[in-house]
Steps between C-alpha positions, in 0.01 A plus 500: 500500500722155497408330805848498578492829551193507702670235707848698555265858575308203784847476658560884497181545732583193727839726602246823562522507875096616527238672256521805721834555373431443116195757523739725680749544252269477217331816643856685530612380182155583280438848716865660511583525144210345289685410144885557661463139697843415411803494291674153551835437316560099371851375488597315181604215700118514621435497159689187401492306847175606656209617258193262620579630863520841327237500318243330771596777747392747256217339368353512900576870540234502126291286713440735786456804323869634456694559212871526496710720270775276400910552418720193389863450437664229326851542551560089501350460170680767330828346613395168401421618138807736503716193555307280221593756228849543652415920532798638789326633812642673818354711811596836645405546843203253484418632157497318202679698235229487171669523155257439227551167426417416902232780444320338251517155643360665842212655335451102312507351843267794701261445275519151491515517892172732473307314266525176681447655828137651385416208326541261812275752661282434240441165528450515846192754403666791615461772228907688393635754279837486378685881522824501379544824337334874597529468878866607551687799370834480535866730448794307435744707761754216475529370191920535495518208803163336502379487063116566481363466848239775569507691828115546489315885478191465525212235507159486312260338723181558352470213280605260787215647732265433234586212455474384883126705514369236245643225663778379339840465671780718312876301423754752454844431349798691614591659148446888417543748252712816454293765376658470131384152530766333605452146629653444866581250771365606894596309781170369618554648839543808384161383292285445801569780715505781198093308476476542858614870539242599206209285602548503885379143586382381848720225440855467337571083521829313381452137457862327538663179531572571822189651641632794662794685660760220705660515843868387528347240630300416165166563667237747318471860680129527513465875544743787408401837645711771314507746795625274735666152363666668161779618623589269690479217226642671224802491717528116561724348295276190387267784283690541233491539074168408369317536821690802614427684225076400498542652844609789392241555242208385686588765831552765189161406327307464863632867578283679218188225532183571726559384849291203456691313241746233564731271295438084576771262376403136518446192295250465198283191709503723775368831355145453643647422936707779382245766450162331698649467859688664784770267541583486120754277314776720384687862550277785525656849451362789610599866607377414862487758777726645708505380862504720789739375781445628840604398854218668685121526407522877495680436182217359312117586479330248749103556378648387184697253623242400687231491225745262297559263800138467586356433129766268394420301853135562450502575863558788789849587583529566899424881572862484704686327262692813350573593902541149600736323304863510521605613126831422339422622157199539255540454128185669290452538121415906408180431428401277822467179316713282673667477817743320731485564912845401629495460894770521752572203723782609679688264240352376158241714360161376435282508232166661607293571186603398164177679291382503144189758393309339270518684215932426490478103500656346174698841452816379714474827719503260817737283372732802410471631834539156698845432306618887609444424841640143514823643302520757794439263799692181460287368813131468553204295589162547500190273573139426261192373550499106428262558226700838402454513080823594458676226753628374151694790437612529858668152492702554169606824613581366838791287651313298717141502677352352817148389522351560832080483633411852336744616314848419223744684628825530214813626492776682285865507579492322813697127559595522881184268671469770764464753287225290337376406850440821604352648201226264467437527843482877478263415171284279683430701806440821337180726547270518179483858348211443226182384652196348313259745351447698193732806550367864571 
């Protein structure tokens, strides 16, 4: 391996936030779906602008034992050479329309694209194959509007799965074949989750430009829970076209999957903080679970409730607590996995228990469920330990936080100082409900 390489893959472990984590995801990663790690779809403009970050992120993934199934596009580079030889090109809804003069200079560049792709792996002592043909059967349902673009049949997989069980890291082109023999153009999309629904991956990645799916604000969403944040975004105007219609496909593609897999869209350098931590680097979609909403505790089941609060705290939850304290409104995931404790004040409510089980960190069911509640309670504040792991989180989620002897008490929603007076004060002086000790 260049030492280049082994000095880039350096920096990918320096951004691992602990070993634990690494070994973690390794486990899920190698146990879940043994060959099916993941199908991960490359941009062309990866392909032109970013291939040593590209292909250093994959080469780590060879390094620690996974191996990727991988889809690329090249929709820069086919414009590029359909402008050099002066060939007429236009789009229909997002799709190019493929005559065979712009068919046969897409199947030139693909292959191209391909070929270069596996040989940089190569170099960089990761073993490829090249696939550009027998993987994708396709009908050509619109050939009046769209010329020879394949809406895809079926998939034949086994040759890619042998391919990953001997080590080697399989580079798909989007073209396919009619079943007269027909040469077509697939939009590689379409490409990567046709793969996906036939080999049903732990993982479906999109490395992008961007990195993942953008705020109005610009800022990266990191987590996208179908059940709960999908409506509500596909209804903002600032998701639109390209990104609108990924959406789309990756809530219709996570509807038929196994519960456990999940889409991640994020940058080629960042592939490895990505999939290796909790806090991640980009967008991670997943079908998430529903949360249960209830204003009293008869609405929920407490031993479970109760089991969740006192593993993710490590320690016993007060035997009056469900009897004790005031409740404004609880927020659980189906399957008891996460959890939110809303308290009444007699003004503001407070945030008792924000709680993670184990098993859901780095699947964005917590972070799902915090951004339901905060989009249904424009005011709230909560306090954390000073040496709280997740105080990070807390303060760029929050509007403002106070520092006091014990405790950080923060804020959401709230400007008027004695508002903020009393909260922390409220905060501060409040009775613990976890107390040391392994819980029962």
């Amino acid at each position: 391996m260049a030492s280049s390489v082994k000095d880039t893959i350096y920096k990918l472990l320096t951004v691992m936030e602990s070993e634990t984590q690494i070994r973690k995801y390794l486990k899920r990663f190698s146990s879940e779906q043994g060959l099916k790690f993941a199908v991960i779809k490359v941009g062309g403009n990866i392909l032109k602008e970013d291939m040593s970050n590209l292909v250093t992120s994959l080469t780590f993934l060879k390094q620690v034992g996974l191996t990727p199934i991988i889809v690329h596009g090249a929709g820069p580079q086919l414009t590029e050479k359909l402008a050099q030889n002066n060939i007429d090109t236009r789009f229909i809804e997002g799709q190019r329309v493929t005559s065979p003069e712009v068919l046969k200079a897409a199947r030139d560049v693909f292959i191209g694209e391909n070929h270069n792709l596996a040989a940089k792996l190569k170099e960089a002592g990761v073993d490829a194959t090249s696939f550009y043909s027998g993987v994708f059967e396709c009908d050509l349902d619109h050939q009046s509007s769209l010329g020879l673009v394949g809406e895809i049949t079926s998939v034949q997989v086994d040759q890619l799965l042998n391919s990953v069980q001997k080590g080697r890291i399989p580079v798909v082109s989007p073209i396919g074949e009619t079943c007269a023999g027909q040469i077509v153009n697939i939009n590689a999309d379409s490409a990567t989750f046709s793969l996906a629904k036939a080999i049903q991956p732990y993982k479906i990645i999109f490395l992008t430009e961007t990195g993942g799916v953008l705020n109005k604000e610009g800022l990266i969403i990191p987590n996208i829970s179908i059940v709960n944040n999908y409506k509500y975004l596909i209804q903002q105007p600032w998701v639109h076209s390209g990104m609108k219609l990924k959406l789309q496909k990756i809530k219709d593609i996570l509807e038929v999957m196994p519960a456990a897999t999940s889409v991640s869209i994020t940058k080629p350098d960042l592939l490895a903080k990505e999939l290796f931590t909790d806090k991640g680097s980009g967008t991670l979609v997943n079908m998430g679970e529903k949360a249960v909403v209830s204003n009293s505790w008869d609405g929920i089941d407490q031993e479970k409730l109760k089991r969740l609060i006192e593993s993710s705290f490590n320690k016993q939850l007060d035997t009056n607590y469900f009897l004790s304290v005031p409740l404004h409104k609880v927020y659980v995931t189906e399957c008891y996995r996460a959890a939110i404790v809303l308290v009444e004040t007699g003004g503001i409510p407070y945030l008792d228990k924000f709680v993670v089980s184990d098993d859901a960190k780095g699947e964005g069911i917590g972070r799902a469920l915090w951004d339901k509640v905060v989009r249904k309670n424009s005011q709230l504040f909560w306090r954390a330990g000073l040496n709280n792991p997740i105080n990070k989180f807390y303060a760029s989620v929050a509007d403002g936080f106070m520092k006091c002897d014990q405790w950080k008490v923060y804020w959401l929603g709230i400007t008027k100082y004695p508002d903020i007076e009393y909260c922390v004060n409220f905060a501060e002086s409040k009775n613990r409900t976890v107390y040391e000790g392994l819980a029962i």
